[in-house]
VOSETOR-934929 format. One line per 8 residues: number of its first residue (from 1); their letters; for each residue x, y, z of N, C-alpha, C. Coordinates in nm, 4 decimals, decimal comma. Example, Ala and Ser with C-alpha at 12.3 -4.5 7.8 and 13.67 -1.06 7.14 Angstrom:
// residues 2
1> AS> 1,3190 -0,5690 0,7800 1,2300 -0,4500 0,7800 1,3200 -0,3300 0,7800; 1,2850 -0,2250 0,7080 1,3670 -0,1060 0,7140 1,2900 0,0030 0,7870
This chain:
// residues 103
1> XXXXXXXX> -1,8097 2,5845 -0,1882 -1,8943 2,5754 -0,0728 -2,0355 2,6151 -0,1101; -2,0845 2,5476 -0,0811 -2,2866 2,5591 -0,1142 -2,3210 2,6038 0,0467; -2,4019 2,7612 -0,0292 -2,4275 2,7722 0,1015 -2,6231 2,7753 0,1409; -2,6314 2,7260 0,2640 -2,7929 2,7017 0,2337 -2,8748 2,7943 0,3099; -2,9397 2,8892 0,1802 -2,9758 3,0437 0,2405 -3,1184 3,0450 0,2404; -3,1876 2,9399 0,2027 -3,3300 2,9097 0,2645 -3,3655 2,8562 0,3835; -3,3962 2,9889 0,4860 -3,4393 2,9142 0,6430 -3,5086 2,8191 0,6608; -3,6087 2,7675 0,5948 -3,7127 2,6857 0,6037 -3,6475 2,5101 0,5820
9> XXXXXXXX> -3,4625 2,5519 0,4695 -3,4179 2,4030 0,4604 -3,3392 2,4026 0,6501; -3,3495 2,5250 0,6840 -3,2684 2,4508 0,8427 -3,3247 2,3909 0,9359; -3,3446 2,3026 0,9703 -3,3975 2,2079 1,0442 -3,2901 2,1707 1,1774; -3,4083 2,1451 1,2952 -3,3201 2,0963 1,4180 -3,2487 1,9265 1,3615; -3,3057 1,8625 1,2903 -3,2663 1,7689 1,2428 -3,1686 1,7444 1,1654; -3,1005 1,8558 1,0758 -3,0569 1,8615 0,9736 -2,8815 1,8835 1,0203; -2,9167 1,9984 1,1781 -2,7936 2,0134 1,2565 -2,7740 1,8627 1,3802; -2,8665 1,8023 1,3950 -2,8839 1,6667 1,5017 -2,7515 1,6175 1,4702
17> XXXXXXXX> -2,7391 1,6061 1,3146 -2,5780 1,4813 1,3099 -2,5303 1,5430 1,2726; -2,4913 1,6970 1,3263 -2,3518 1,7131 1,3872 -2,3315 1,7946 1,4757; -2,3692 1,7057 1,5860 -2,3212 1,7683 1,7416 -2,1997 1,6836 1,7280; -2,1184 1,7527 1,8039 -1,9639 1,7371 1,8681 -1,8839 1,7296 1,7488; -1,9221 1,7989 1,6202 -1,8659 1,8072 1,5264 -1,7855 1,9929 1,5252; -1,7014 2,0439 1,4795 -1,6577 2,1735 1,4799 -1,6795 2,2482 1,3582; -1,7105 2,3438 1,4295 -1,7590 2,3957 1,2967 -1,6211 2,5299 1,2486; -1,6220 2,5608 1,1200 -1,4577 2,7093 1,0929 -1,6093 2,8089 1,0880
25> XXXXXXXX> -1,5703 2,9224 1,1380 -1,6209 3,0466 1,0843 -1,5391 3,0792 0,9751; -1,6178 3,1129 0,8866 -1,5582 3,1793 0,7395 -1,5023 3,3038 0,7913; -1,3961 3,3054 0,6862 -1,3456 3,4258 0,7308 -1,2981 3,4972 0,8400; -1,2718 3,3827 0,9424 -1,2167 3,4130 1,0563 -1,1376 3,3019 1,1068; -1,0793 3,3065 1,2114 -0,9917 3,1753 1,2786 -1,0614 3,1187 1,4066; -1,1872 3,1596 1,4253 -1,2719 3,0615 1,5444 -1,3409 2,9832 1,4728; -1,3107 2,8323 1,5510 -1,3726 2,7080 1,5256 -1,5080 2,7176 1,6661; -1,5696 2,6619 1,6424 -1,6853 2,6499 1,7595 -1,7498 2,4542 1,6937
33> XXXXXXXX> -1,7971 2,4032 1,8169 -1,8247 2,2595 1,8537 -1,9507 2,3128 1,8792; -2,0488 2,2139 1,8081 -2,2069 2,1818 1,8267 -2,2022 2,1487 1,9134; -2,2831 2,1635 2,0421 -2,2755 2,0849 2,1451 -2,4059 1,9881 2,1563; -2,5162 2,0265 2,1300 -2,6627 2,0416 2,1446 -2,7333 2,0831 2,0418; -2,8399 2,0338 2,0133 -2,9466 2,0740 1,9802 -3,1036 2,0798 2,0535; -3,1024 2,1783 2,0950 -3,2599 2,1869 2,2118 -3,3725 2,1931 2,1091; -3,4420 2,1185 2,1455 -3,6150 2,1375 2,0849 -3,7470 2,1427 2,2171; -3,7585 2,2530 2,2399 -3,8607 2,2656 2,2915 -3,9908 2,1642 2,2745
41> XXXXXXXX> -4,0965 2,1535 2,3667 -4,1535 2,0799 2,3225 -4,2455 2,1506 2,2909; -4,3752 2,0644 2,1364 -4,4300 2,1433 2,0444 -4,5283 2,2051 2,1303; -4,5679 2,2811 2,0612 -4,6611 2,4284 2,1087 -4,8227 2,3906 1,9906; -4,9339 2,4589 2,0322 -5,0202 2,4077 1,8980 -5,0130 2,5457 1,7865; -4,9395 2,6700 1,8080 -4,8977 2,7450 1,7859 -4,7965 2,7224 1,7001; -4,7393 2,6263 1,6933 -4,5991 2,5898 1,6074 -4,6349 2,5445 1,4754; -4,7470 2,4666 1,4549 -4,8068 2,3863 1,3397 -4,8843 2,5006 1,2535; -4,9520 2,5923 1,3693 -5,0267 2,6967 1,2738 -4,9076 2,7792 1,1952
49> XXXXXXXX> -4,8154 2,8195 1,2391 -4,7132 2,9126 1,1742 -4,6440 2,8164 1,0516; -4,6382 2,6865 1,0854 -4,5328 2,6268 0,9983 -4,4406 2,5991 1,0610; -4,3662 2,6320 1,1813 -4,2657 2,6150 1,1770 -4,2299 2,5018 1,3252; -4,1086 2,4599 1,3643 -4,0796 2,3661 1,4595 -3,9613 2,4718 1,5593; -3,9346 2,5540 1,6541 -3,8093 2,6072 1,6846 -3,7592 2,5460 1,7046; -3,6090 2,5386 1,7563 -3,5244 2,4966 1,7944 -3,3854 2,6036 1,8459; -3,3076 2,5233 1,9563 -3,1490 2,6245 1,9729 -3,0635 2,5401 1,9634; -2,9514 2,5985 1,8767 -2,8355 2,5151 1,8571 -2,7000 2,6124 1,9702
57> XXXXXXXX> -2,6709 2,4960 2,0368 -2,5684 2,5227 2,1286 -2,4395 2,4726 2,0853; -2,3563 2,6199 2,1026 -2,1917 2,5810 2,0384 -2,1019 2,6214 2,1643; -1,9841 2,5663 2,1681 -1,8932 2,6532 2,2275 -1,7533 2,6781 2,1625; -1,6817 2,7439 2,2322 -1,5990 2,7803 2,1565 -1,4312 2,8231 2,2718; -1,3353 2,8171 2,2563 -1,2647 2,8521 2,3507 -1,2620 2,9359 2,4420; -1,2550 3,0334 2,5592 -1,2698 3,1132 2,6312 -1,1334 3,2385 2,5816; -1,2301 3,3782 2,6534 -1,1356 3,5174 2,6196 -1,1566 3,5567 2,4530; -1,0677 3,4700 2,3725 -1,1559 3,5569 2,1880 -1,2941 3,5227 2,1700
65> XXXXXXXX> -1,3547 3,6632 2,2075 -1,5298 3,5879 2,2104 -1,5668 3,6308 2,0471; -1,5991 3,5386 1,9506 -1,6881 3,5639 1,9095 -1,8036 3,7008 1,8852; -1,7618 3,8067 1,8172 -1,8561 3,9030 1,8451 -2,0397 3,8338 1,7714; -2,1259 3,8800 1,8514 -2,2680 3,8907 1,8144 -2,2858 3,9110 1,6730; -2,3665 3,8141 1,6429 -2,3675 3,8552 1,4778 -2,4084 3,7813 1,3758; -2,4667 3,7711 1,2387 -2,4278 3,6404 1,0719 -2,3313 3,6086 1,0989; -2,2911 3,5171 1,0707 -2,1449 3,4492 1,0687 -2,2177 3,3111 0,9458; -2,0979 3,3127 0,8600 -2,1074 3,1895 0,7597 -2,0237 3,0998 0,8771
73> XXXXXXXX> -2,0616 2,9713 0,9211 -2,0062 2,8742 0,9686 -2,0399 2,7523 0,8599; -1,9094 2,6673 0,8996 -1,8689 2,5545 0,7930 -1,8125 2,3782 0,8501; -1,8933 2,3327 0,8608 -1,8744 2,1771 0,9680 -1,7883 2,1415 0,8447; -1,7371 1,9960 0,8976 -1,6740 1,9319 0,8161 -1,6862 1,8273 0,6912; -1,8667 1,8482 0,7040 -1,9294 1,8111 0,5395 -1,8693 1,9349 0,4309; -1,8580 2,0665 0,4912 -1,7973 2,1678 0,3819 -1,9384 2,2682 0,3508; -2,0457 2,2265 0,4263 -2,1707 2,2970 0,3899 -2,1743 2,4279 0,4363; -2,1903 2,5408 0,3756 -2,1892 2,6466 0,4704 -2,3398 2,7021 0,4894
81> XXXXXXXX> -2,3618 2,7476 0,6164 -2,4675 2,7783 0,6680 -2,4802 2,9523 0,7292; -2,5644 2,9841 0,7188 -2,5595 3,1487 0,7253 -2,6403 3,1462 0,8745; -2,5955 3,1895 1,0052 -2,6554 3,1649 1,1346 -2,6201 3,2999 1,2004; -2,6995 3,3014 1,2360 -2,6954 3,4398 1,3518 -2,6527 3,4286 1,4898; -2,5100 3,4147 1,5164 -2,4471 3,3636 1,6919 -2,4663 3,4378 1,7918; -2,4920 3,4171 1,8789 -2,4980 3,5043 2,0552 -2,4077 3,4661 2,0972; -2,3152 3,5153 2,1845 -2,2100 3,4608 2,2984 -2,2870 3,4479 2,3951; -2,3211 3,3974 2,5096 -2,4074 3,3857 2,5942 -2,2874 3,3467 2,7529
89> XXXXXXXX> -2,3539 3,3951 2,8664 -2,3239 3,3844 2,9651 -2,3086 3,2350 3,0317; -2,1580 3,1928 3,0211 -2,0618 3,0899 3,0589 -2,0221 3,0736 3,1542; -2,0914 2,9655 3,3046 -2,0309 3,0115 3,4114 -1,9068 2,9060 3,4216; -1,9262 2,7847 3,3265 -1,7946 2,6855 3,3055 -1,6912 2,7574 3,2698; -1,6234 2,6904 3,3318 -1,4343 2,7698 3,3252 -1,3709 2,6719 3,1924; -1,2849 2,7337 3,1022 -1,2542 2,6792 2,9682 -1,3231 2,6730 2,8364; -1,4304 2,7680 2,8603 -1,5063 2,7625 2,7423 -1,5758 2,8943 2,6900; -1,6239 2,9263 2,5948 -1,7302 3,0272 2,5998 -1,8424 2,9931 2,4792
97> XXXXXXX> -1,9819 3,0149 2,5203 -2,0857 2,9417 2,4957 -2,1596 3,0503 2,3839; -2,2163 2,9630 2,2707 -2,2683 3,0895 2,2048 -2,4420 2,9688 2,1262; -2,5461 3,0247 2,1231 -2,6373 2,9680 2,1101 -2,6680 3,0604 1,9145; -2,7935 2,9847 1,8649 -2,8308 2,9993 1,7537 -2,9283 2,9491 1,7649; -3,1056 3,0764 1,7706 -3,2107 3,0193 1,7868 -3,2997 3,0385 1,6424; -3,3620 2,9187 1,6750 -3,4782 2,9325 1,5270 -3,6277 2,9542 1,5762; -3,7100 3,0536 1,5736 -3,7903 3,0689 1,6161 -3,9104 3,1338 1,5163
């Protein structure tokens, strides 16, 4: 597994093709589904820094939440990615929602 530990290669684009794809947490038994990728729209603030934000929206089954945290997650190219997850407040029934912002 190659894992890609330069922030600057993560791109909202790079996660674009693969929404509704699942992703394994390493080292654990929760799978979580891309749902989304949000891109704000640009700022003139964004170009001076370098950078583009973006939030990647996952969910994941409801009740085993996911604790807050790095987590190596792994789609089904096999790429692993080093992301920092939130569980976030889910008012849909059957799911529980966890975001990953780049800012």
């Amino acid at each position: 597994m190659t894992l890609t530990a330069e922030p600057a290669a993560l791109t909202a684009d790079l996660f674009a093709r693969h929404v509704g794809q699942a992703f394994r947490i390493q080292g654990g038994w929760h799978v979580l589904t891309l749902n989304q990728v949000d891109r704000p729209p640009p700022q003139p603030w964004h170009q001076d820094m370098g950078l583009t934000p973006f939030t990647l929206l996952f969910s994941g089954p409801p009740g085993d939440v996911l604790a807050e945290g790095l987590h190596t997650i792994v789609p089904e190219d096999g790429t692993a990615y080093g992301l920092y997850l939130i569980p976030v407040h889910t008012p849909a029934a059957g799911r529980q929602d966890y975001q990953a912002v780049f800012n």
